[in-house]
VEXLUMNU-803827 format. One line per field, with one value per residue (C-alpha): residue in three letters; y, x, z. Coordinates in steps of 0.2 Angstrom, whole numbers. Last residue first. Example, Ala and Ser with C-alpha at 12.3 -4.5 7.8 and 13.67 -1.06 7.14 Angstrom:
# residues 2
res = SER ALA
Y = -5 -22
X = 68 62
Z = 36 39
END
This chain:
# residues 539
res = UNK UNK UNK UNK UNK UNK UNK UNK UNK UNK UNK UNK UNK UNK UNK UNK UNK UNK UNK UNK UNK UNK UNK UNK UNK UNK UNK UNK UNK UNK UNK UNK UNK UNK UNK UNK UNK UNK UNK UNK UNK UNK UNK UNK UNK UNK UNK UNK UNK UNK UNK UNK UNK UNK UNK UNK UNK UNK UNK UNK UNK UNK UNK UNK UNK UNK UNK UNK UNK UNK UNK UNK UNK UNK UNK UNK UNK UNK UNK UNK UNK UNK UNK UNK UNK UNK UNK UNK UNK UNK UNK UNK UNK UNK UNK UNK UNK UNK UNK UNK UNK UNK UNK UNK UNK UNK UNK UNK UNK UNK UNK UNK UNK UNK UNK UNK UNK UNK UNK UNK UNK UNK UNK UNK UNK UNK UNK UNK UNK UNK UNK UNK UNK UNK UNK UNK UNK UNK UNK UNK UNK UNK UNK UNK UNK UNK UNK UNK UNK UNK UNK UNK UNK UNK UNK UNK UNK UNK UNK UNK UNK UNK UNK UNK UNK UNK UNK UNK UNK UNK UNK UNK UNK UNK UNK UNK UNK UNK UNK UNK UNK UNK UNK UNK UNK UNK UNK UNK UNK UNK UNK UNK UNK UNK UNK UNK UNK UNK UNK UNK UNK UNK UNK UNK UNK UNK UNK UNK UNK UNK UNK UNK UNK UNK UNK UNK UNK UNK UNK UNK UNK UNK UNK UNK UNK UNK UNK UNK UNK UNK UNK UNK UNK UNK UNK UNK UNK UNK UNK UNK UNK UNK UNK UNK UNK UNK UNK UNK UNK UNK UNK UNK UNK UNK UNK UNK UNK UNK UNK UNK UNK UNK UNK UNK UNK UNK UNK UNK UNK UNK UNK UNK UNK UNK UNK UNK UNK UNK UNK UNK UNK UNK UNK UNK UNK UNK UNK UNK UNK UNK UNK UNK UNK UNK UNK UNK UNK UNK UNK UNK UNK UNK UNK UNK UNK UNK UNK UNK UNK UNK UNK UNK UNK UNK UNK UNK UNK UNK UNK UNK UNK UNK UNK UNK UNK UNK UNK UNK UNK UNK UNK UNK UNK UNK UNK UNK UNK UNK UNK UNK UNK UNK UNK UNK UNK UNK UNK UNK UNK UNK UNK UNK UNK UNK UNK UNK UNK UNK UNK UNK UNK UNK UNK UNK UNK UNK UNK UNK UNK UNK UNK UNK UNK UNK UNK UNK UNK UNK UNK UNK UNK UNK UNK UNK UNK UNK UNK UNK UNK UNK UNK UNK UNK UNK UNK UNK UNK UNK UNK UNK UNK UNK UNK UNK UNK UNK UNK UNK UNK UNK UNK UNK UNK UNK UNK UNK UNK UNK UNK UNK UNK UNK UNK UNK UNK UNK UNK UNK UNK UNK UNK UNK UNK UNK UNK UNK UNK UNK UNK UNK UNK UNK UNK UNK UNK UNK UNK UNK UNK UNK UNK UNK UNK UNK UNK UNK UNK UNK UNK UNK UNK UNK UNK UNK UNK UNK UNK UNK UNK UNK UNK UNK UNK UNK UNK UNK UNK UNK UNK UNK UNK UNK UNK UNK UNK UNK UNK UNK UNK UNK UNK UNK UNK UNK UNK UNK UNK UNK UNK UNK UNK UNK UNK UNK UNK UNK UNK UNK UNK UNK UNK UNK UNK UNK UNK UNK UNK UNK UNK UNK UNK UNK UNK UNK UNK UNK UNK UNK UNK UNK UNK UNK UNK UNK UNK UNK UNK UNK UNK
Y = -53 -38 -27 -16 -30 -32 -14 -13 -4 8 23 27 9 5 20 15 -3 3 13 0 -12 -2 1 -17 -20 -5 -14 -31 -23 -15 -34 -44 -60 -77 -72 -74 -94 -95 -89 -99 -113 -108 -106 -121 -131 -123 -128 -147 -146 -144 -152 -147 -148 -147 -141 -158 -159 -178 -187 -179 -194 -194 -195 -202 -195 -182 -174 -161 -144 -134 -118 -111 -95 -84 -90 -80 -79 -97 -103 -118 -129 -144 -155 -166 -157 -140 -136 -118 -115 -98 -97 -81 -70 -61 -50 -44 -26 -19 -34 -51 -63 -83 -98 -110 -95 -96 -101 -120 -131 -137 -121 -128 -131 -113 -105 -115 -114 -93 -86 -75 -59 -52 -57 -74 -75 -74 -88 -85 -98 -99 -110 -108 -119 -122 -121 -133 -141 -152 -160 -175 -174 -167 -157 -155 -150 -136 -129 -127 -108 -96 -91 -74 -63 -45 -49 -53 -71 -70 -81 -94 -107 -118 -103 -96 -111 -113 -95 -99 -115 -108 -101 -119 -122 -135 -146 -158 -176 -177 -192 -198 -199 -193 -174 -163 -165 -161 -154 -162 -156 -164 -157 -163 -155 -155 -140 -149 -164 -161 -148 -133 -133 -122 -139 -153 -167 -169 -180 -179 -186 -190 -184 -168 -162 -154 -136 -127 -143 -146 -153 -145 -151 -141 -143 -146 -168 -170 -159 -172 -168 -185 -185 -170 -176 -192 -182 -171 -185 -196 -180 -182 -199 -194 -180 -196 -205 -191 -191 -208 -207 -192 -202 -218 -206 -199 -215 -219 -205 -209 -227 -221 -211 -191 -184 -170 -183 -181 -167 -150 -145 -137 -140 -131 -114 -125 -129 -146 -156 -163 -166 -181 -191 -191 -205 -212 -223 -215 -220 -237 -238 -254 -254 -244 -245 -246 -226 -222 -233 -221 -203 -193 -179 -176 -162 -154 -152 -167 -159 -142 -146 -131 -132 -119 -117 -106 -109 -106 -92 -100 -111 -126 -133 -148 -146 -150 -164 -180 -172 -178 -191 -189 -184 -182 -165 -156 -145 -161 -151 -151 -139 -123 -130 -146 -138 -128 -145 -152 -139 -138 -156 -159 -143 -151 -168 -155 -150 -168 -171 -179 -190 -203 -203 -210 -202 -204 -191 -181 -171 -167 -173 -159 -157 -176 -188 -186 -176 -178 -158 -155 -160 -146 -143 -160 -160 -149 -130 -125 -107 -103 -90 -80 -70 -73 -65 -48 -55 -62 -73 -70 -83 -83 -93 -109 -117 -102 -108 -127 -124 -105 -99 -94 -91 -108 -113 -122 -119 -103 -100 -88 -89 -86 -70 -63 -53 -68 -79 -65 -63 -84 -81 -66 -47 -39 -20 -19 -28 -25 -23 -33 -46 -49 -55 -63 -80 -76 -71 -63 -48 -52 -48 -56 -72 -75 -70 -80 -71 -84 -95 -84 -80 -98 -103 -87 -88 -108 -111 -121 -106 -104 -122 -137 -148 -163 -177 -166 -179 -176 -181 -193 -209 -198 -193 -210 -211 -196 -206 -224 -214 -227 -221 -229 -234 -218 -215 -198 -207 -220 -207 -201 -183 -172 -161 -149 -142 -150 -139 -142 -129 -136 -126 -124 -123 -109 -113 -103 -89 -88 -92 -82 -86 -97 -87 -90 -85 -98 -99 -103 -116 -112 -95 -102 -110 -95 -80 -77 -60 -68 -73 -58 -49
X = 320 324 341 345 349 367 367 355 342 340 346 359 362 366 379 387 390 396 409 414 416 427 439 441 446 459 463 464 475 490 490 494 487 494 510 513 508 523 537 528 533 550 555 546 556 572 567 562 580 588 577 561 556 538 535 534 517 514 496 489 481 492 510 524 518 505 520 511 516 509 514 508 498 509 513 505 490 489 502 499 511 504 513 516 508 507 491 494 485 481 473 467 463 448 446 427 421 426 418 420 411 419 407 410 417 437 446 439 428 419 411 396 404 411 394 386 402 402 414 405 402 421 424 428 441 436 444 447 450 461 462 476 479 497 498 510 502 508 497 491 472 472 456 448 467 467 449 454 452 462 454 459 445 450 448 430 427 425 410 415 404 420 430 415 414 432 433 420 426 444 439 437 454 467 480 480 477 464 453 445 427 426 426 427 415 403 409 407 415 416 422 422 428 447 450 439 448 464 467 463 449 430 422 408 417 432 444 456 445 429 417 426 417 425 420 406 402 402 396 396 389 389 374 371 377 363 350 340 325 326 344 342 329 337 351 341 332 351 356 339 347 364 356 348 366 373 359 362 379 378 365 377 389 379 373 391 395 382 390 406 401 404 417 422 426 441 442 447 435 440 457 468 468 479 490 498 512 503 490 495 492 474 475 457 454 443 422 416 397 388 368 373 360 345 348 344 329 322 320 336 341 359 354 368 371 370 361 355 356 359 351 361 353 361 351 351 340 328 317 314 296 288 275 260 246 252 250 264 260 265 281 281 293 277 277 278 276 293 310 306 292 301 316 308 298 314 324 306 307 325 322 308 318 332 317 310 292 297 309 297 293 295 309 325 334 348 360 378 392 393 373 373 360 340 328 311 304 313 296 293 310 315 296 301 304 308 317 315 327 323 331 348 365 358 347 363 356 361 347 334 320 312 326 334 333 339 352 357 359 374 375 371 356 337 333 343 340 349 339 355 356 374 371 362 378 388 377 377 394 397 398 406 400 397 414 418 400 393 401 390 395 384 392 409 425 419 429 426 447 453 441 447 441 430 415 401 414 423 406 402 418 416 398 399 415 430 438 447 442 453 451 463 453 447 436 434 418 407 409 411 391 387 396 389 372 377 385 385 397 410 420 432 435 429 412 412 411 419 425 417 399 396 382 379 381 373 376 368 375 368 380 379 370 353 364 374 392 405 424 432 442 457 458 469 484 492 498 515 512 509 525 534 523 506 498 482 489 493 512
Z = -313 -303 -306 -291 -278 -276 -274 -259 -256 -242 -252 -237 -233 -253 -252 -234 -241 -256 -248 -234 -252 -261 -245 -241 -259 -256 -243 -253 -266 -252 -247 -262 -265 -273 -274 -255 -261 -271 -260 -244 -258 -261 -243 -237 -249 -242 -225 -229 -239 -223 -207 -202 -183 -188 -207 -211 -204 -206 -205 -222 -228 -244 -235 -244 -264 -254 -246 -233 -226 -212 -202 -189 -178 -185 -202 -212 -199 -204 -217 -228 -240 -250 -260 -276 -291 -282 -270 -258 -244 -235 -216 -215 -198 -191 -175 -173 -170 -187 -196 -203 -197 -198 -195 -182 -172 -166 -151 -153 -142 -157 -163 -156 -139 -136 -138 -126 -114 -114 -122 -134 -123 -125 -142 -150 -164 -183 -193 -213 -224 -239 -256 -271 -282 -293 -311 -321 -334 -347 -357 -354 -351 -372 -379 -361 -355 -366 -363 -348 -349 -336 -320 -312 -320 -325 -346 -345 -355 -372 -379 -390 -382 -374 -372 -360 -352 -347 -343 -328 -325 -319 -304 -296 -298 -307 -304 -318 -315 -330 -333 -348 -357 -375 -372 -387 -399 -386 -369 -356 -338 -323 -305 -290 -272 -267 -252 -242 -239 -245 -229 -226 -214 -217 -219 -211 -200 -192 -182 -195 -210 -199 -215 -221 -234 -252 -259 -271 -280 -298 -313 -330 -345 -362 -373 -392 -393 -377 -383 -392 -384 -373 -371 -364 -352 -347 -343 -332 -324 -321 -312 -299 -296 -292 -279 -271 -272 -263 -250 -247 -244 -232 -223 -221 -212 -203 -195 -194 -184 -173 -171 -169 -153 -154 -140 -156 -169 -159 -149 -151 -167 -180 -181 -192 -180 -165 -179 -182 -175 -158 -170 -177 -161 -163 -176 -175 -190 -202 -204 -210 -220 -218 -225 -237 -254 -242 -236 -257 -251 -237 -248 -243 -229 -225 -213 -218 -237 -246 -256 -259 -277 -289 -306 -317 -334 -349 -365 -383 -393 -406 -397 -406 -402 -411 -420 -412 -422 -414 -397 -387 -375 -357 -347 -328 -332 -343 -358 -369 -386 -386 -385 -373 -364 -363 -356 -343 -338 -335 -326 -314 -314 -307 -293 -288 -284 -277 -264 -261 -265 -281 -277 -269 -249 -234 -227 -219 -209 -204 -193 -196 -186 -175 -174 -166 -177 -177 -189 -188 -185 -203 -210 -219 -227 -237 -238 -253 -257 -277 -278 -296 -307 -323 -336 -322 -316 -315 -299 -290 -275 -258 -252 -267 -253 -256 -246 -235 -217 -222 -227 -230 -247 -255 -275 -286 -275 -283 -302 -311 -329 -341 -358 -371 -380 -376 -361 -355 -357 -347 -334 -332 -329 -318 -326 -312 -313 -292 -288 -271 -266 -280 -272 -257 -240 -226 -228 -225 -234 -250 -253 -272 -276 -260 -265 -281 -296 -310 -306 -303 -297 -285 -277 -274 -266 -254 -249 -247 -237 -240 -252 -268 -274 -279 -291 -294 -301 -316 -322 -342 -351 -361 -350 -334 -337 -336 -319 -313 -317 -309 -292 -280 -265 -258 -275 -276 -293 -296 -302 -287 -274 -262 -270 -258 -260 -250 -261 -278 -294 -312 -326 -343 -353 -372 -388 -401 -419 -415 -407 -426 -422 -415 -419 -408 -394 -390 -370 -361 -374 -361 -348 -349 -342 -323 -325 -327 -322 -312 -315 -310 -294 -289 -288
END
């Protein structure tokens, strides 16, 4: 059985897809569709008081926090994909970063496609689909063309001047600059949204502001908008103007506790050492530039909100905020992503919705695929009937009610070949058995690590349970230290039995070689005519 054919407690949490009726487009609500790239929850807006989050704040205040968000993947390509469609990564065939859904799934209709498809100007400012960081800023990455009516791809000195970075590559490189927000990339990206706005809604036309001419009508554009603005930060290097580095002048990093991984999977880890040999004080430093960067992607959030609030947009638009997947930041030893564990699996999430939302937390379980049937509910649109996400509309109209869906997340780890073993290779992947970043292909080995997130626990199997087991009580143990699944006792056992139960649900195996089949098929076909498929609509 899939996921989406989930039953019992997955069932309780319709109706997902009631539909409001359809309004004229100059009546429907806008989406303002904002993303921040590898972004975890440490920060003062999901209630964490590390990091200074003033704007996300504010944005809290009219919204629901989903504190327990969980995405389908811990890695950029994957996560993204399974947004922007609503399905999870065994039905995309996403499971690196050089995969492209329209080859498993060439008439997906992805979210913003479907807002275009309905009228609305689909906008895209900075990364939603992958892009590498920093070798694709100012570039579309593995951008979705049919997904947008038009799409920018700001560059900054974020970029140019990556000659100055300092820090240790495990822990993430980074640097301070002397500069304002504006010659950043995301501070671009924040104007570019801006000015698109104003030329659509003012006779401001520009993102600095300026009088209006007394004599201009104001501009009302008829058709409503869709308009993702995708951060590239904090990404690695953590990069951020000088005085957002001001605002943490001490910043702590996890105790070492080495000794849990005698119980835990060789394939967990991501690195074999702790903080992989690392000092503390360089992991500080990167600590502190991750803060900073987030606080400078907080700023640039604060510019949009200013903005709809200027044109009076702010009671006509739907707000989503989200990141693509948590950030390890020393937690076990580790730093960056592609692990299964609370980590990286959690990553924000914040909707507003107006009329709706007045400002409260949610505790329910919920995944990353579900934002796209959110949206659509939200707008009155109907959401394509394949997708594995079901509508939180529900939980946005009452935080309490009762919700019983578990999240599902996976990894995949491809082993190294004859040829890759040499020490270089071995380092930066942390020492490990496996490539820092998975590639799937006929000539490499790859396995899954697959995780599954109920109310209270967390239960993952690696190579189904080949290379390890791991479970975790977050009520007794919410840092994750104790694998209960080593050495277990009675009812640990049969609680293992019920949850490895669920999470085989989750995918079906005669489905993903069939997926398999679908995308060698449309791989030959966009090699024979020497374009790809993903490719065939321009802007």
């Amino acid at each position: 059985m899939s996921a989406a054919a989930l039953t019992g407690a997955a069932a309780a949490a319709q109706p997902v897809r009631q539909q409001q009726e359809v309004s004229p487009i100059e009546d429907r609500m806008n989406v303002l569709f904002i993303s921040s790239d590898d972004l975890c929850s440490a920060m003062n807006a999901f209630g964490d008081p590390r990091v200074k989050t003033p704007n996300l704040d504010r944005l809290a205040q009219m919204g629901v926090v989903f504190n327990r968000a969980y995405n389908q993947s811990p890695l950029s390509g994957p996560s993204r994909a399974s947004i922007m469609t609503g399905c999870r990564p065994d039905r995309t065939g996403v499971h690196d970063l050089s995969g492209k859904f329209r080859f498993a799934m060439p008439d997906a209709v992805t979210l913003s496609q479907l807002f275009k498809d309905n009228g609305y100007y689909a906008a895209r400012v900075g990364k939603i689909y992958h892009a590498g960081v920093p070798s694709d800023i100012g570039q579309p990455g593995s951008d979705d063309p049919a997904s947008w009516t038009i799409a920018y791809n700001p560059i900054g000195r974020d970029r140019t001047d990556e000659y100055l970075l300092e820090g240790d590559v495990h822990t993430g490189t980074w640097m301070s600059l002397d500069c304002n927000d504006n010659e950043m990339t995301d501070g671009i990206s924040a104007n570019v949204a801006i000015s698109l706005l104003r030329n659509r809604y003012s006779n401001v036309g520009s993102a600095y502001g300026g009088p209006a001419r007394k004599d201009a009508p104001a501009r009302r554009a008829r058709n409503p908008f869709f308009m993702a603005v995708g951060f590239y930060r904090p990404h690695i290097p953590y990069i951020a103007p000088q005085r957002y580095f001001d605002l943490y002048p001490e910043v702590e990093i996890p105790d070492n506790f080495e000794q849990e991984w005698l119980t835990k999977p060789d394939l967990a880890r991501t690195n074999t050492s702790w903080n992989n040999g690392v000092s503390e004080e360089e992991c500080k430093n990167s600590v502190r530039a991750y803060y900073a960067s987030v606080s400078f992607v907080d700023a640039q959030i604060g510019k949009l909100l200013d903005a709809l609030e200027e044109l009076d947009l702010m009671d006509k638009t739907i707000i989503v905020f989200w990141s693509d997947h948590g950030y390890m930041l020393g937690d076990h030893g580790m730093w960056q992503k592609q692990n299964l564990f609370e980590r990286t699996a959690h990553q924000p999430l914040l909707i507003y919705a107006p009329g709706i939302t007045d400002g409260k937390q949610c505790n329910a379980v919920v995944e990353t695929i579900d934002i796209y049937p959110t949206i659509a509910d939200l707008a009155g649109l109907e959401a394509p009937d394949y997708i594995d996400g079901v509508s939180l509309k529900p939980l946005l109209e009452n935080v309490n009610l009762k919700w019983d869906r578990p999240a599902f997340t996976q990894q995949a780890r491809t082993f190294y070949g004859e040829g890759q073993q040499n020490a270089r290779v071995r380092s930066l992947s942390g020492g490990t058995r496996f490539m820092f970043n998975p590639a799937l292909s006929d000539s490499n080995t790859t396995v899954f690590g697959r995780s599954v997130r109920t109310d209270r626990y967390r239960y993952t199997e690696w190579d189904e349970g080949r290379e390890g087991v791991e479970l975790y009580d977050y009520e007794t143990d919410p840092e994750e230290h104790v694998n209960l699944a080593h050495n277990p006792d009675r009812n640990t056992r049969k609680l293992i039995e019920k949850l490895a139960t669920l999470l085989h649900s989750s995918y079906d195996k005669t489905a993903i070689e069939e997926t398999q089949k679908t995308i060698a098929r449309n791989r030959e076909i966009a090699n024979q005519a020497l374009e790809p498929l993903y490719l065939r609509v321009t802007y």
